[in-house]
Every structure is written in structure tokens, then in C-alpha cells.
C-alpha positions, 0 to 999 in steps of 0.5 A: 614189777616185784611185789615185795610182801611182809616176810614172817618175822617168827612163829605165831607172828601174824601182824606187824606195823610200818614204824619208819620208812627209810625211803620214799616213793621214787627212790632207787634202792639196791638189792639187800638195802634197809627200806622200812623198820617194822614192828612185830609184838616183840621186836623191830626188825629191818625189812631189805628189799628184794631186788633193785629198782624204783621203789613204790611204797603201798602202805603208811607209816603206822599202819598195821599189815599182815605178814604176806602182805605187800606193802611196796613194788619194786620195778626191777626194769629201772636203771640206776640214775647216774650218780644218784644215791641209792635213796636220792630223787628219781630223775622220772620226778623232776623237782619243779622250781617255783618262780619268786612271787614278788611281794604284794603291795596293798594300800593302807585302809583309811582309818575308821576314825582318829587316833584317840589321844592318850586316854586317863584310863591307861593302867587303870585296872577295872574293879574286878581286875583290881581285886586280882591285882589285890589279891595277888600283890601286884602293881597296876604299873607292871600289868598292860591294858589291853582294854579301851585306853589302855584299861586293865581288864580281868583278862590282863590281870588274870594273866599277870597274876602269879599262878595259885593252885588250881587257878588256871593261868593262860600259859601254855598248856599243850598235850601231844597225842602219839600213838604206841609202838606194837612193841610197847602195846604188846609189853602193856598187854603183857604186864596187865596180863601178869598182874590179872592172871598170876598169884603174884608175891614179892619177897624181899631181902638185903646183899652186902656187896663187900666181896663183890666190890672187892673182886672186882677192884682187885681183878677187873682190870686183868679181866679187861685186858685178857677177855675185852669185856668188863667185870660187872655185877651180872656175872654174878647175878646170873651165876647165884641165880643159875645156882639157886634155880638149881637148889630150887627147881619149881621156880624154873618152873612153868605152868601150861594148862593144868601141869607144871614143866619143870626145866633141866637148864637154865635160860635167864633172860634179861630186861634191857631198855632199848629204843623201842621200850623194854626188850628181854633178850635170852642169855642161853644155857647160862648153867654152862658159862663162865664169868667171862662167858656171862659178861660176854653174851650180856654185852652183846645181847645188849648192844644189839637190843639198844642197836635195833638189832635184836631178833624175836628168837633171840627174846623167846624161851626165857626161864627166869628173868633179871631185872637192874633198876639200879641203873636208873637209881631204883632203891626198891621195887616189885618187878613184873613176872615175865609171863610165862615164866613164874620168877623175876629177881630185880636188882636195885642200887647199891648204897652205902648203909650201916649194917651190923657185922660181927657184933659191930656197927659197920658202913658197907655197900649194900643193894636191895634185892626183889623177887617176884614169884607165882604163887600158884606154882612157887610156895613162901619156902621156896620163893624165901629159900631162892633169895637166901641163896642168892644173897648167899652166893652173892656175899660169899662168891669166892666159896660158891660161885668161884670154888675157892680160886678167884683166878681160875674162874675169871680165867686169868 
């Protein structure tokens, strides 16, 4: 009998939760096949098993094990039933097939006492249920009685009346109680712990993404067709904000302890929602990638994330993160710190809005952009230079992101 226990799914992980079982007690399973998905603080990973055989499972849905504990047994002497699934029913539990019941004959019980003839009362509202039925406009006729003879009591008229505010109605008022992922438990300690333990500010400033628009509407079908990825908006976020962490190093900066660490490169992450809750996987190096090469690693980082697929290593070590709220229609916001880093620049929706341009009053896409910084570690001037610089960059890409020749970025 094979003890299967719960491997480490990265450093400082002691803990995860059994969040579905993929198979039951009795099952069959083959080596390497996905029999559970747990949830680690940080990601949900697929637990394989080890070995073929019948499966016993020793641990709920729900329930939090530590890592090395076993949480089923594998009995590796069992053969494979024939032409059974790998997740099918064991022939060692028959299913039992239950005789038809025939139905049960009772007699009637005598009456108590006679049908009493259709009484005066009917539709005749009590007092107090005729001062409802007053207040709120509605018809003895269209309300039936349920009271001796067909009498309408308050109860009737409370439930017939139009609901007014505050007045609870009798309609259905149910709440579902379910308990949270670790994932998102662990995402909730995580932001009550930035907002407690930063100094934490929001700078604001506008983009006009004429340029931007432009671009893409003159290059994004040769990009599509040479690379096989889309050009999106995140290239250029990702390669204004690499630029801007340059010309402002302390906000790719930390703090640990009592010193500041400052980093060489840049590693952004990116929020992503995937099925679980909010995941932030890590685009590496990013001062060494193209557009093309932004555009790729997003596209995969986020498919993974919204697959169940993304690993702990692949969410760890971030140095500053981007946000897009946009895609959800967001106009404005103040995005979280992702601890323990010390900036977030969310990005929102783009909407046409007049702006002044040249003197002139004109129409344009504009988008607005958030920064949220430590103010232990990052001053005004550098929170409000970071965002300069990447409005800068964002309105001007062909000068500063591309060195003056669209092309040879996009690798056409």
C-alpha cells in the first residue's frame, strides 16, 4: 500500500487545502493521472499520483493538511478493472440495485367535520389587513384569503402588498455561506497588510493614447501574422514602466528590516484574474524584452493563470506591478501595493474626452493612470516623476520606446 503524502509546493509553504478531489475512494488511477487540486497561500497546483492502483482517499474537500502529510493510499497490488475508466467504479463495490417499492395505499381519513358552504367572509380583508390593502393601493379581489372562509388576514395583505422601503415582504431571502480558497484568504491578509503597514499614496496623471492607437492600427495586423501574438497595450506599459524604473530607482525598491534594496533589473509582475481569485504572475527581466517578447510572456503567463496552471515560482519575486482595471470598465482607482514591493501602476479604461492640444480643443482616446507607492521609501518627486515618465513614454513611443523606427522594434 503506497502512502501518498502532500509534496512541498515551494519554500516557506507549510500548509495547503484539498480544493476538489478529482477522484473517489475506489477508483482505479494511473501513474502520473491528476487526483486532487490543492491550494497552497499562493497558487492551486494538481496533486498526480504516484503509482497505479485503487485509490483511498484519507482527507475532506476543504480540509487544511501539511505538507508530508498523506492525504490517500494507493494500493499498487490492484489490477486495473477491464475496460474500466482510470476514474470509474471499482468492481470491489458493486453497485447494489434497489427493488421498486410499490407505492403506498393509504385510505383517506374520515372527515372531522362538513364541508362548510362557501362562507360571506370570502375576500373580506380583516381590519388591519384593510388598512394595507389601503395603504398600498391594492384590491381586496386581486388578494386571496387564507383565513376562516377565505378572510383576508394581515398575513395575506402583507404578502400581496408592493414592497415599500425597509418593510420586509415575505419574498425569498436567502444567503449562502461558503468558505474562502487559501488563495483568496491569503490575498485578503495580504492587502489588510499593505494598507496597515505602508505609508501608502496614490499619484494620479492622464495619457492620450493617440500614438498608441495609432500604431497599432497601422502595425498590428503584420505583428500578428510574423509573431502569432497580439499587439496590445501591455508592451508598452511594461516597456514605459521598465524605462521609468530606471530614471527612478527607488521605486524598484524594497525595504527589509531597517535597509532599502535597490534592484538592477526589472521583474513586473502582473495582476491577472484567474479562477481562483487575483493571481500576479512575473514577467522576468523585462528591461531585456522586446515588444514582441512582452506580448508573448504576457500571453502565456495569462493563460496558465486563467488554466489552473501557474506555478508558486512563476508568482514569486515580482519588483513592481501593473494592474489593468480597464478591462473591466474601471475609470479610476487606487490599486493595492503588492507587498513587498513598494509600487503599482493600474491602468483604467480608455475613453474619448476633450483635451486641449496645440491651443485647440480637440476629442482624443484618453486613459487615466494610478500609481501607488511607499511613502516610507519613495518621495512625491519620485512617485510624480515615475508617472511623468511613463505618460512620456506612452504619448511619445515612437522617440522613446521605439528609437525612432516602428519596425525595427516590432521586429517586422
Amino acid at each position: 500500500m503506497l502512502e501518498m503524502k502532500v509534496p512541498s509546493p515551494g519554500e516557506s509553504i507549510t500548509e495547503v487545502e484539498i480544493a476538489r478531489w478529482l477522484v473517489k475512494t475506489g477508483d482505479y488511477v494511473t501513474k502520473d493521472q491528476a487526483v486532487a487540486e490543492v491550494d497552497s497561500d499562493k497558487a492551486t497546483l494538481e496533486l498526480p499520483a504516484e503509482a497505479s492502483g485503487v485509490i483511498t482517499l484519507q482527507a475532506e474537500e476543504g480540509e487544511a493538511v501539511k505538507v508530508g502529510q498523506v492525504v490517500c493510499l494507493i494500493d499498487t497490488k490492484a489490477k486495473a478493472p477491464a475496460g474500466a475508466s482510470s476514474a470509474g467504479t471499482s468492481p470491489s463495490q458493486p453497485v447494489k440495485k434497489e427493488a421498486p417499492v410499490a407505492p403506498k395505499t393509504t385510505a383517506p381519513a374520515p372527515s372531522t367535520a362538513p364541508i362548510a358552504p362557501a362562507s360571506s367572509a370570502k375576500q373580506v380583508p380583516s381590519p388591519a389587513a384593510r388598512k394595507i390593502l389601503a395603504e398600498r393601493e391594492i384590491p381586496a379581489s386581486a388578494v386571496v384569503g387564507t383565513g376562516k372562509g377565505g378572510r383576508i388576514t394581515k398575513e395575506d395583505a402583507l404578502k400581496a402588498s408592493k414592497p415599500s422601503m425597509g418593510t420586509p415582504t415575505g419574498g425569498v431571502r436567502k444567503e449562502v455561506r461558503t468558505k474562502m480558497s487559501m488563495l483568496r484568504r491569503k490575498v485578503a491578509e495580504r492587502l489588510v497588510s499593505a494598507k496597515n503597514e505602508t505609508a501608502m499614496l496614490t499619484t494620479f496623471n492622464e495619457v492620450d493614447m493617440t500614438a498608441i492607437y495609432d500604431l497599432r492600427a497601422k502595425y498590428k495586423d503584420a505583428f500578428k501574422e510574423h509573431h502569432n501574438v497580439s499587439l496590445g497595450f501591455m508592451s508598452f506599459f511594461t516597456l514605459a514602466v521598465v524605462r521609468a524604473l530606471k530614471l527612478f530607482p527607488d521605486v524598484n525598491s524594497m525595504i527589509d528590516g531597517q535597509d532599502k534594496v535597490t534592484y538592477d533589473f526589472c521583474d513586473i509582475s502582473i495582476a491577472v484574474s484567474g479562477p481562483k481569485g487575483l493571481m500576479v504572475p512575473v514577467i522576468r527581466n523585462a528591461e531585456n524584452l522586446s515588444f514582441r517578447g512582452v506580448e508573448a510572456e504576457v500571453k502565456r503567463l495569462a493563460t496558465r493563470a486563467r488554466d489552473g496552471q501557474i506555478t508558486v515560482d512563476e508568482m514569486t519575486g515580482g519588483t513592481f506591478t501593473i494592474t489593468n482595471g480597464g478591462v473591466f470598465g474601471s475609470m479610476l482607482s487606487t490599486p493595492i501595493i503588492n507587498p513587498p514591493q513598494s509600487g503599482i501602476l493600474g491602468m483604467h479604461n480608455i475613453v474619448e474626452r476633450p483635451i486641449v492640444r496645440n491651443g485647440q480643443i480637440v476629442i482624443a482616446p484618453v486613459m487615466y493612470v494610478a500609481l501607488s507607492y511607499d511613502h516610507r521609501i519613495i518621495d512625491g518627486r519620485e512617485s510624480v516623476g515615475f508617472l511623468v515618465a511613463v505618460k512620456e513614454a506612452l504619448e511619445n513611443p515612437i522617440d522613446i520606446l521605439m528609437n525612432g523606427n516602428p519596425k525595427q522594434a516590432l521586429e517586422l
